[in-house]
C-alpha positions as CSV (number, residue, x, y, z in Angstrom):
1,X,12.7,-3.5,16.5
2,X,13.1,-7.0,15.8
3,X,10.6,-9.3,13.9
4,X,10.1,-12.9,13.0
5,X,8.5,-13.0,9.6
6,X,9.5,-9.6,8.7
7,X,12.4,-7.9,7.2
8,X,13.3,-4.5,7.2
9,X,16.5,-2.5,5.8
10,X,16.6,1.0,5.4
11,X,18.9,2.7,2.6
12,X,18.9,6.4,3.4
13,X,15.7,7.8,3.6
14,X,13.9,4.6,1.7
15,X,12.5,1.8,4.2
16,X,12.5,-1.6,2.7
17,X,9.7,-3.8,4.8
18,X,9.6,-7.4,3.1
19,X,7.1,-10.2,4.1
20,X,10.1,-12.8,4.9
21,X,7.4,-16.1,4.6
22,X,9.2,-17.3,1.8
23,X,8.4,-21.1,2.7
24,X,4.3,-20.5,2.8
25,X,4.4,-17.9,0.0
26,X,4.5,-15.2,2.9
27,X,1.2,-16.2,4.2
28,X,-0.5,-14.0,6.6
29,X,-1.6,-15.2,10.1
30,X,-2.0,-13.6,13.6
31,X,1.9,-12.8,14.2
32,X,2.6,-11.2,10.4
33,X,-1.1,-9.2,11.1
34,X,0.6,-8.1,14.4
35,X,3.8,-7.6,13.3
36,X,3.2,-5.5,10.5
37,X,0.7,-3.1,12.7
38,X,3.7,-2.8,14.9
39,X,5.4,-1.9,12.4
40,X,3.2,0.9,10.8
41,X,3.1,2.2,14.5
42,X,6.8,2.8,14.5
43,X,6.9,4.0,10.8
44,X,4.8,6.6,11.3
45,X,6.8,8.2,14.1
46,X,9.5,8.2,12.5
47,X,10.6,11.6,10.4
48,X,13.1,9.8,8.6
49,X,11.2,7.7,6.4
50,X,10.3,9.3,3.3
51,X,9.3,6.3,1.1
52,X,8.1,2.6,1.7
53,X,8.7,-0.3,-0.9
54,X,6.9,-3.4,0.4
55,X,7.6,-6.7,-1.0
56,X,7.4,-10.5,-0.4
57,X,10.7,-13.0,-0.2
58,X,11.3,-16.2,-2.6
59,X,8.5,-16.2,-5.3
60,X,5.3,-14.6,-4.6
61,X,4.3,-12.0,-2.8
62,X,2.0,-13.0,-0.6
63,X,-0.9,-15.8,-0.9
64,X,-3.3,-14.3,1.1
65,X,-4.4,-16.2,4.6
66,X,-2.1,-18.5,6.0
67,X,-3.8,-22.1,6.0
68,X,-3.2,-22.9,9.5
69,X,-4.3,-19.3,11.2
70,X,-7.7,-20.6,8.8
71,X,-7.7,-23.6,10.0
72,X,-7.7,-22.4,14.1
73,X,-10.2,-19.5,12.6
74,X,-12.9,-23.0,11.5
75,X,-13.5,-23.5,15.6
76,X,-13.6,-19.4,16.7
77,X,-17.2,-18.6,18.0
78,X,-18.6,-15.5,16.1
79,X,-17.2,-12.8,18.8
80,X,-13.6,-14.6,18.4
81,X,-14.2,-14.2,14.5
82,X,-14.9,-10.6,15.3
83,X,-11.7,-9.4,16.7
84,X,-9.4,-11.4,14.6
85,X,-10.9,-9.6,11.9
86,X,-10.8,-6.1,13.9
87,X,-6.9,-6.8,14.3
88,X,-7.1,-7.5,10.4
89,X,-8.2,-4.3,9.8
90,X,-6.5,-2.0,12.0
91,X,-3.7,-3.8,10.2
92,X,-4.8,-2.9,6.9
93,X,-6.1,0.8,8.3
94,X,-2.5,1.7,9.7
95,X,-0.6,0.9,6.3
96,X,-3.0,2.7,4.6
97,X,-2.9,5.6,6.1
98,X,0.7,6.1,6.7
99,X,1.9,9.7,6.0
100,X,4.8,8.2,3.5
101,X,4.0,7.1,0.0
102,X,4.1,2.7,0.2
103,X,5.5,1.2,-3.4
104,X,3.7,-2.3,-3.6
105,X,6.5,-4.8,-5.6
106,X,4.1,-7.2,-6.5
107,X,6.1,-10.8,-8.2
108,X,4.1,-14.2,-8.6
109,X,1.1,-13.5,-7.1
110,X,-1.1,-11.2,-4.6
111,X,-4.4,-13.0,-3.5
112,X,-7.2,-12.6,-1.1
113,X,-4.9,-10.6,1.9
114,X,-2.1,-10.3,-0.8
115,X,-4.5,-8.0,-3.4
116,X,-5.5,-6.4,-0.2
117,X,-2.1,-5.0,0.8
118,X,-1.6,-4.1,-3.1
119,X,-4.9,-2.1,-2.0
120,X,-3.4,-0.1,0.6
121,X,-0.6,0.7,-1.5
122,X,0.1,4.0,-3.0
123,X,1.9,2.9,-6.1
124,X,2.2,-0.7,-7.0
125,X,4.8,-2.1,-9.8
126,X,3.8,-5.5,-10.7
127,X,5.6,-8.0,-12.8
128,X,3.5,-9.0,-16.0
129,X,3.4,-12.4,-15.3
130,X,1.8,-11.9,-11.5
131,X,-1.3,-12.9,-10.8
132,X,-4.3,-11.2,-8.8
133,X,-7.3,-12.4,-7.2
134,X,-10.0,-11.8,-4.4
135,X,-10.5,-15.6,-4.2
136,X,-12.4,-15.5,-0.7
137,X,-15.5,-16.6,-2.2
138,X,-13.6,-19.8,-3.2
139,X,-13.5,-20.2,0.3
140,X,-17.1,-19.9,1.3
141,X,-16.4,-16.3,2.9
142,X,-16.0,-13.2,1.2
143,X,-13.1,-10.5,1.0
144,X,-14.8,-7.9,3.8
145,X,-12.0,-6.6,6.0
146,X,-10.1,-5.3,2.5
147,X,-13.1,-4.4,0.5
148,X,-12.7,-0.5,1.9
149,X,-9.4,-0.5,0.6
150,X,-9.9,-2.4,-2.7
151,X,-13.3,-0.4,-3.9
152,X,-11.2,2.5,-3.8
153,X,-9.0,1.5,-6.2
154,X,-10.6,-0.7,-8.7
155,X,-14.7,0.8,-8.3
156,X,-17.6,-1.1,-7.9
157,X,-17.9,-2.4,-11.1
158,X,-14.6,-4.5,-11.0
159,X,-15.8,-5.5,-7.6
160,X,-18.9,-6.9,-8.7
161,X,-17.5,-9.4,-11.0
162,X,-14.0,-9.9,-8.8
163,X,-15.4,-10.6,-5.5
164,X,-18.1,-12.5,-7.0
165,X,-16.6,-14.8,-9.1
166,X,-13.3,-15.0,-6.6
167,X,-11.3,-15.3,-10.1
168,X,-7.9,-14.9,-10.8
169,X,-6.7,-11.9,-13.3
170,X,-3.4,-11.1,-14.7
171,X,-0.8,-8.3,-13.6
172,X,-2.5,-6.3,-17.0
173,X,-6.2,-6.6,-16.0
174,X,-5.0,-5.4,-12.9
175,X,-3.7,-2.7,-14.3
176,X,-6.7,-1.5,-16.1
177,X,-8.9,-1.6,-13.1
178,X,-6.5,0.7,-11.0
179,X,-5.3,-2.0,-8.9
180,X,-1.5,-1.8,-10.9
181,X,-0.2,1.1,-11.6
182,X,3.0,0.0,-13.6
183,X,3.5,-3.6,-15.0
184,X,7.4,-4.8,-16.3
185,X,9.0,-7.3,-16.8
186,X,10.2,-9.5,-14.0
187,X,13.9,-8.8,-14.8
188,X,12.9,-4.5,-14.3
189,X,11.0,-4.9,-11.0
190,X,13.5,-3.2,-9.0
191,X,14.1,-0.8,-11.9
192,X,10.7,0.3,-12.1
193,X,11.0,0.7,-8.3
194,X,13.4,2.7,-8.0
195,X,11.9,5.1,-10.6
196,X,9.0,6.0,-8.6
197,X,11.5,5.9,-5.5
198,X,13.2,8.8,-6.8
199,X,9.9,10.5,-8.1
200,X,9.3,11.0,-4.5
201,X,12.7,11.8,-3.0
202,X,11.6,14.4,-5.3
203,X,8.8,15.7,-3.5
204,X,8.3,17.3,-0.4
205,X,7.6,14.8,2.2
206,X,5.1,17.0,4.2
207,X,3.8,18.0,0.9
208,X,2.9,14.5,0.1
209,X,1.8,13.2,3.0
210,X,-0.9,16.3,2.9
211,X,-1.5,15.2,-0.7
212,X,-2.1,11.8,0.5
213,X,-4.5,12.9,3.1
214,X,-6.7,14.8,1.2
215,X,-7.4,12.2,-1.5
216,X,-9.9,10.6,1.4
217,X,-11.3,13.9,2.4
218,X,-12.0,15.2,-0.9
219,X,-13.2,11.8,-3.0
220,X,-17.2,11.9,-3.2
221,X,-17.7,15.1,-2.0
222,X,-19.5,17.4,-3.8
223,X,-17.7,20.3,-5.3
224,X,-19.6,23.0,-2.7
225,X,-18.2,20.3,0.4
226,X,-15.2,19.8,-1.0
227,X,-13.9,23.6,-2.5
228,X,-13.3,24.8,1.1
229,X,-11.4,21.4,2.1
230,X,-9.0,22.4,-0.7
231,X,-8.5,25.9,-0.4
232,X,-7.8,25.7,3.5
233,X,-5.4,22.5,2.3
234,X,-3.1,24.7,-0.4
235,X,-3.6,28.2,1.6
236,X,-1.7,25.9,4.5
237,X,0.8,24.9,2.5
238,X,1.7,27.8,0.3
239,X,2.8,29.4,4.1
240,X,4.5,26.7,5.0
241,X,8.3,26.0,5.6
242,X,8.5,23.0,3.1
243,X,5.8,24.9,0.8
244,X,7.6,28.8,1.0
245,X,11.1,26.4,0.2
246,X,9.6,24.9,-2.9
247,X,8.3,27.9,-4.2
248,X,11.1,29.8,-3.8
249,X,13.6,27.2,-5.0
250,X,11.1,26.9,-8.1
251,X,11.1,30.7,-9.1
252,X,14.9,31.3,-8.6
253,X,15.6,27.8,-10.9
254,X,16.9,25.8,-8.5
255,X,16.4,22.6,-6.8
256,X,14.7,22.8,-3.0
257,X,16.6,21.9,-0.2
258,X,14.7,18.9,0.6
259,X,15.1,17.4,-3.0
260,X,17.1,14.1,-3.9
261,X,17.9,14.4,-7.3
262,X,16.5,11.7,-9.5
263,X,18.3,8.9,-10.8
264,X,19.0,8.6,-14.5
């Protein structure tokens, strides 16, 4: 499929999906929104895939809103605010629950939107001189659509002074609150990557995307909800092919057949 402000290049088993707005710091309006649920649509059908590394082109990652999609948002009624910000959120919904791990390379910046798609991330490597921020309050509005996505990685506490004050943090606070996962140098960005690209090639890719899916199922729950949850999840897997593989390949020493050796 062919986009406009997207880019995509696949190396192997690895899907590179870049926000290609290099010229308004990868903005996002209606058509990147769309794009990019397209997008999530088509990776998840495809088999293939067995790791995501989303990034932004040129300097930042991605500033958040697109001024000129705000500016046509100013004269929306209330129900034309309503599903623009339903197609936000199936948006964010479909990355986030995409049965492939997503690496978030985070450079220059990620606000409002941008911090929101480092939300729905499942590892992101961020270089120490980026910048965060839920800045929607700046704005007069308030960061709603990604706040799901966002709570569950940095907790209410960070929320509550975050979304309130709308302030900026560093890649190194974000990291402390669970928004960052890894923080490098802008010269090992890629480095970094690709380390946690080859932590999962490592990994069985039904396996994960099981993993993945029980996080949501599980988180909360008390332990009498959630013990069954987890014993029907690993009784499932110990029997299946990918599972039996692992196992086997484990006990006899040697690497399962679904394994890309890590890089040095």
């Amino acid at each position: 499929m062919t986009y406009r402000f997207l880019e995509t290049r696949r190396d192997g088993p690895v899907e590179y999906l870049t926000l290609n707005r290099p010229d308004v710091r990868n903005a996002l309006n209606d058509e990147v929104i769309a794009e990019l649920t397209a997008w999530a649509a088509t990776a998840r059908g495809d088999s293939s895939i067995r790791v995501v590394v989303l990034a932004g082109a040129g300097k930042m990652f991605s500033a958040g809103a697109d001024v000129n999609w705000m500016a046509k948002t100013v004269a929306y009624s209330e129900a034309e605010n309503l599903r623009d910000a339903a197609k936000l959120a199936e948006m964010f919904a479909s990355l986030d629950t995409l049965p492939v791990p997503m690496i978030g390379r985070i450079q220059g910046a990620a606000l409002g939107g941008g911090a929101g798609l480092a939300a729905v991330c499942d590892v992101v490597v961020a270089s120490d001189d980026a910048l965060f921020g839920f800045t929607e309050v700046k704005l007069g509005i308030l960061p709603a659509v990604i706040s799901p996505f966002a709570l569950a990685k940095i907790g209410r506490s960070a929320a509550r002074e975050l979304f309130l004050t709308g302030a900026r943090f560093s890649a190194a606070r974000a990291r402390e609150i669970g928004l960052v996962h890894a923080v490098v140098p802008a010269a090992d960005l890629d480095r970094a990557v690709a380390g946690y690209v080859s932590e999962f090639l490592s990994a069985g890719r039904e396996a994960i995307a099981a993993a993945k899916g029980l996080i949501p199922q599980v988180a909360g729950r008390p332990l009498a909800e959630a013990g069954p949850i987890t014993a029907k999840a690993i009784a499932a897997r110990r029997v299946s092919t990918e599972g039996q593989e692992g196992l086997k390949a484990f006990l006899d020493k040697r690497p399962p057949n679904w394994a890309v050796p890590l890089k040095k």
